[in-house]
C-alpha positions as semicolon CSV with decimal commas, in nm:
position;residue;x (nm);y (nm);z (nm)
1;X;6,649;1,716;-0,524
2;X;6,712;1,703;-0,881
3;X;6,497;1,916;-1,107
4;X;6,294;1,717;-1,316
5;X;6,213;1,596;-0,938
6;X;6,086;1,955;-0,842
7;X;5,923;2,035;-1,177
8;X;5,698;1,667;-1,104
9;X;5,622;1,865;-0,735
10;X;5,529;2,148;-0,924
11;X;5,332;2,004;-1,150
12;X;5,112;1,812;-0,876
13;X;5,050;2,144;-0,680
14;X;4,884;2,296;-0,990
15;X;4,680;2,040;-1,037
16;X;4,564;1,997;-0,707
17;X;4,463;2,335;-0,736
18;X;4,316;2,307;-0,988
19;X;4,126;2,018;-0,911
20;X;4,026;2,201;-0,582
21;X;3,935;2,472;-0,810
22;X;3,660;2,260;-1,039
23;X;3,508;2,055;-0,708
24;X;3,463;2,415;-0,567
25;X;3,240;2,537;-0,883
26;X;3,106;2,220;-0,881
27;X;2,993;2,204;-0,498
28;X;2,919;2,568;-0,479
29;X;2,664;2,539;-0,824
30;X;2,523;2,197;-0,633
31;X;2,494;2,334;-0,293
32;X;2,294;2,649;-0,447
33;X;2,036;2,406;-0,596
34;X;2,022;2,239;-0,311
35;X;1,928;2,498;-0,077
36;X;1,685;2,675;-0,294
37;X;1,490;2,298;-0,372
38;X;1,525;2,242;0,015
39;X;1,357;2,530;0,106
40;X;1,054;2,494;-0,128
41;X;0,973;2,111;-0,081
42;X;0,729;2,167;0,149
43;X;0,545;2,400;-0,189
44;X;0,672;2,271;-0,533
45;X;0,482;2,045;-0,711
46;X;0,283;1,948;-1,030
47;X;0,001;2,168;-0,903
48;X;0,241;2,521;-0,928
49;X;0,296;2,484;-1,265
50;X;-0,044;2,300;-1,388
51;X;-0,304;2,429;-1,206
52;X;-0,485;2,736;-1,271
53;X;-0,374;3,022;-1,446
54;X;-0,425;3,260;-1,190
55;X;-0,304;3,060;-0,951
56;X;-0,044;2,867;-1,083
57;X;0,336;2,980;-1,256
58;X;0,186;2,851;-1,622
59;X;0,195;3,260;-1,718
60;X;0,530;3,351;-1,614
61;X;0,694;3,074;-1,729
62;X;0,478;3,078;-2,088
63;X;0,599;3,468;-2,061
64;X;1,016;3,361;-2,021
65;X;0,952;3,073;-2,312
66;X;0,829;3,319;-2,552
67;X;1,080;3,602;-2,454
68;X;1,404;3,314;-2,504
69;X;1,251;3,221;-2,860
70;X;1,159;3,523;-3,005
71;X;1,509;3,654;-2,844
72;X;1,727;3,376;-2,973
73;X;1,515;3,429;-3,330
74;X;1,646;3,725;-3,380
75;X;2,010;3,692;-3,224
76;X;2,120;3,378;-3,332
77;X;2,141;3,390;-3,689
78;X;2,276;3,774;-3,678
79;X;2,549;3,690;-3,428
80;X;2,623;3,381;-3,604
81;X;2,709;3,578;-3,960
82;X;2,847;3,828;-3,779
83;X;3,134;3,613;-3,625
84;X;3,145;3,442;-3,939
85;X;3,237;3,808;-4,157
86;X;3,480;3,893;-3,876
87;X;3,669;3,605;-3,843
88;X;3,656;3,448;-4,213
89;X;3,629;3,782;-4,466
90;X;3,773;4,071;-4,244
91;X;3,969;3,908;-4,003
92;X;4,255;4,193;-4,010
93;X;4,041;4,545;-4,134
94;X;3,922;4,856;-4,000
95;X;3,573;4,751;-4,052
96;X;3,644;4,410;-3,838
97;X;3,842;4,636;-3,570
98;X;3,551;4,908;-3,543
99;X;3,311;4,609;-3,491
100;X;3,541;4,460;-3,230
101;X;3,533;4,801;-3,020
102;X;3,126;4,853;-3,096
103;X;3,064;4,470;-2,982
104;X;3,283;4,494;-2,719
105;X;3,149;4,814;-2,600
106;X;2,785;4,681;-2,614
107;X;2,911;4,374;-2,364
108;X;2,993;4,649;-2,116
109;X;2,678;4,862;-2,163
110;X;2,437;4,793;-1,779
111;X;2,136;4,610;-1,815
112;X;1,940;4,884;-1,716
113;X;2,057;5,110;-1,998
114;X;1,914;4,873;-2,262
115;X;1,594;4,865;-2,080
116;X;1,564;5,213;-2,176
117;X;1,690;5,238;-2,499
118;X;1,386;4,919;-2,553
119;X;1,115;5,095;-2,364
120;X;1,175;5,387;-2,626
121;X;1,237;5,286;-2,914
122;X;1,043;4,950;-2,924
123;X;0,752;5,047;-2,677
124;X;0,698;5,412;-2,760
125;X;0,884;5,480;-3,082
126;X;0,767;5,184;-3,277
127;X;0,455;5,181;-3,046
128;X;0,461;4,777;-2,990
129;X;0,400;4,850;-2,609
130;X;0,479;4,619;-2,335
131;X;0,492;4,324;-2,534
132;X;0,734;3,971;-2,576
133;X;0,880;4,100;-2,928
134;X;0,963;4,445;-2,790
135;X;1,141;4,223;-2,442
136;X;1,288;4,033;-2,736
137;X;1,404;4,244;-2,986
138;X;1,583;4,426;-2,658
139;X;1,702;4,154;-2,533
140;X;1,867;4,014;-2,851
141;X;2,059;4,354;-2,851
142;X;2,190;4,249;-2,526
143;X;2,321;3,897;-2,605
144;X;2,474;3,926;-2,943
145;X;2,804;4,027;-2,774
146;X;2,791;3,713;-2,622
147;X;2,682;3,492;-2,943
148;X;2,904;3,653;-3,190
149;X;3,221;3,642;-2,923
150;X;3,148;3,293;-2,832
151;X;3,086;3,191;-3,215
152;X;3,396;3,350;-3,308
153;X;3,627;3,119;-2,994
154;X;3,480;2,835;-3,178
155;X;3,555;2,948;-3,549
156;X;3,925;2,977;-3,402
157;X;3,931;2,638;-3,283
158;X;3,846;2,495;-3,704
159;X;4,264;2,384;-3,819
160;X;4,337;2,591;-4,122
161;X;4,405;2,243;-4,301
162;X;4,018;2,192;-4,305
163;X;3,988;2,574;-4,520
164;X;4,296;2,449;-4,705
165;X;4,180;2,156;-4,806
166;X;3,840;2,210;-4,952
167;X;3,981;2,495;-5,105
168;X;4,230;2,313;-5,279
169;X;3,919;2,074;-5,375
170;X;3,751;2,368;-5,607
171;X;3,495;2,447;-5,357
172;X;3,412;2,846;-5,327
173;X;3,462;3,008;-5,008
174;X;3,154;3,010;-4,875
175;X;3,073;2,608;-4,932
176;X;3,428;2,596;-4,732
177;X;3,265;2,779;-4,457
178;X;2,906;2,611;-4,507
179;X;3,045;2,236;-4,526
180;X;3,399;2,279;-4,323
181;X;3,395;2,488;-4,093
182;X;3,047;2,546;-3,957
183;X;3,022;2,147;-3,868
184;X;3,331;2,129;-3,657
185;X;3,190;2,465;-3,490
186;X;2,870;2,398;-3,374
187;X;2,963;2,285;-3,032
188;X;3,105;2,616;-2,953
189;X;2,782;2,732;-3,121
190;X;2,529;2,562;-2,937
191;X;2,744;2,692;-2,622
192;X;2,671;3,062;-2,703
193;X;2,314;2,979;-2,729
194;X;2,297;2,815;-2,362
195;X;2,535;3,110;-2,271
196;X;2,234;3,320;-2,404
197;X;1,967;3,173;-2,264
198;X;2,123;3,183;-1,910
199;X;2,174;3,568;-1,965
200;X;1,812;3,606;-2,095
201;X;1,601;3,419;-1,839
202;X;1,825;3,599;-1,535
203;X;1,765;3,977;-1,692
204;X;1,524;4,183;-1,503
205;X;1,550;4,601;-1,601
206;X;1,529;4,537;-1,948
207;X;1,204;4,275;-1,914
208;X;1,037;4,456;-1,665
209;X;1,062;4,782;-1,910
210;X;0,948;4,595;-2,199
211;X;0,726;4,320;-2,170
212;X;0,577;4,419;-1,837
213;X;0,475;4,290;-1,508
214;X;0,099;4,183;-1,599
215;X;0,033;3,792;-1,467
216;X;-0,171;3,736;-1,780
217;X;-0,089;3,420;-1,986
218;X;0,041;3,588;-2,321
219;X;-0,097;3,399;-2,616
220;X;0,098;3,539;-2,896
221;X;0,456;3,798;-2,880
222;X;0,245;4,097;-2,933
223;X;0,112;4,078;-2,581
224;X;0,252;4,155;-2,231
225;X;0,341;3,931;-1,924
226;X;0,532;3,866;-1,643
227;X;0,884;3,677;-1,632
228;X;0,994;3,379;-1,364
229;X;1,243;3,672;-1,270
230;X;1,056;3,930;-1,245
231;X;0,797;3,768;-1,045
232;X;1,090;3,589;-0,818
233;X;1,182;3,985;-0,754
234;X;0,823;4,097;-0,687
235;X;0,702;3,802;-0,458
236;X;1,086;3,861;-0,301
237;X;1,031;4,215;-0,237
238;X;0,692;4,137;-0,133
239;X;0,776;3,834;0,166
240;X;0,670;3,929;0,499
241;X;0,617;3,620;0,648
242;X;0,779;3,258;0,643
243;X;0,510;3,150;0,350
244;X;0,555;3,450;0,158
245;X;0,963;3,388;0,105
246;X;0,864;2,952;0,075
247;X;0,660;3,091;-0,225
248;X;0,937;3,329;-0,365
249;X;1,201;3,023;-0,322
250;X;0,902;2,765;-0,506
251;X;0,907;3,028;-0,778
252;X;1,323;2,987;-0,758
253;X;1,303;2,635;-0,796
254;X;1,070;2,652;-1,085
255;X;1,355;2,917;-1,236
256;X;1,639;2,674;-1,177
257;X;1,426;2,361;-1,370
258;X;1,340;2,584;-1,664
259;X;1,681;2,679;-1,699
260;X;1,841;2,306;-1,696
261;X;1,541;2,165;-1,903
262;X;1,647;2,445;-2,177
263;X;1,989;2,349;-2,126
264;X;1,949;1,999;-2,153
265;X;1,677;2,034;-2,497
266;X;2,000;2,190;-2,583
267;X;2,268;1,938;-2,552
268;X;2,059;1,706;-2,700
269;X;1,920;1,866;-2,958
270;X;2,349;1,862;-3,067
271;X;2,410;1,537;-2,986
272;X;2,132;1,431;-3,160
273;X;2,240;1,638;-3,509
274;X;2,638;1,473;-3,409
275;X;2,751;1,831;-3,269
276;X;2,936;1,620;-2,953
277;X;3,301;1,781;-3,078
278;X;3,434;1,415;-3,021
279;X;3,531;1,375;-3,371
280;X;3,673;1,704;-3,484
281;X;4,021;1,573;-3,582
């Protein structure tokens, strides 16, 4: 067997791996929706999210939309210029290595340990109490690891040639980074976003520190309420019998279809601005 012969046998094991790899995620992500819709047919419909407030999951999921905007508010845009200092001004300094340690040490801090550091200083300290903008301003502590990591990956991905170039055209540096780079970015942008949503809606120490566990419908981000996850976790910890755990796995299944609506506004939200990354060449 000659060897470009073997290196061709090679090659077709790793992709069948591979390949058995990505049908694996795939199947394993499908079979988990599956399951958890499955369980509450019998329960979920129009009337568990539109019926009456007291009654019905319009609170907690009014509670999770506020928490991801007010969240996102305040993470995005200083993640965003964050990645956009380290990576385009101060790419190789001290300052851009100490921020590397102190975001990647924040990544590694538990959950938990930001719920506290919230409850203190936001609840107590700045005495906003139990509220969506103290559960936000926490929570955008906890996700600007992930934004400003994320925003950087896609910064990489920008070709010199496109800094070179309007460079070379006159234009300052930051109109380079405002008309050149940031376009070609936004993909990897918009994916730290979704990456921080996911992270937000699935938190539970930090919300249930901060904004509360009160199934009130919160009208504006200065009041209390109740999460989808932290209400999964109390009707969870709650189930006695068979109904009890087809209501916990209803309130699962609303979860799961916030999560891929937000997702989906998402994607096309980009595709609609032209942020596919098809045409980054």
């Amino acid at each position: 067997m000659n060897s470009r012969r073997k290196r061709k046998i090679i090659d077709g094991f790793h992709y069948a791996l591979m390949a058995a790899a990505s049908i694996g995620v795939g199947a394993t992500l499908t079979g988990i929706i599956a399951y958890i819709l499955i369980q509450s047919a019998g329960r979920f419909n129009l009337s568990v999210i539109f019926g009456p407030v007291t009654e019905s999951f319009l609170p907690m999921i009014a509670a999770t939309a506020w928490t991801v905007v007010v969240s996102l508010a305040i993470a995005l845009p200083v993640g965003i210029m964050t990645a956009i200092y380290l990576h385009e001004y101060a790419s190789r300094s001290r300052l851009s290595r100490f921020l590397g340690v102190a975001i990647d040490t924040l990544a590694g801090i538990p959950s938990i340990i930001y719920g506290l550091f919230g409850l203190l200083l936001f609840c107590r300290v700045l005495n906003l109490g139990q509220s969506v903008i103290a559960g936000g301003l926490t929570l955008s502590i906890m996700i600007l690891p992930v934004i400003i990591r994320t925003t950087e990956e896609a910064l990489k991905t920008v070709p010199n040639s496109f800094r070179e170039g309007s460079l070379s055209l006159g234009a300052t540096k930051y109109q380079t980074i405002i008309h050149a780079v940031l376009p070609p970015s936004l993909p990897g942008i918009l994916t730290a976003a979704i990456l921080a949503i996911g992270r937000v809606v699935g938190e539970s120490a930090p919300v249930l520190f901060t904004v509360g566990i009160a199934k009130n419908l919160p009208k504006t981000i200065f009041e209390g309420g109740r999460t989808l996850t932290i209400h999964l976790y109390y009707l969870t910890k709650e189930a006695i019998s068979p109904d009890d755990f087809a209501q916990a796995f209803t309130a699962a299944a609303v979860l799961i279809i916030f999560i891929l609506i937000i997702n989906t506004a998402v994607k096309i939200i980009g595709g609609s601005l032209g942020f596919t990354g098809e045409n980054i060449d």
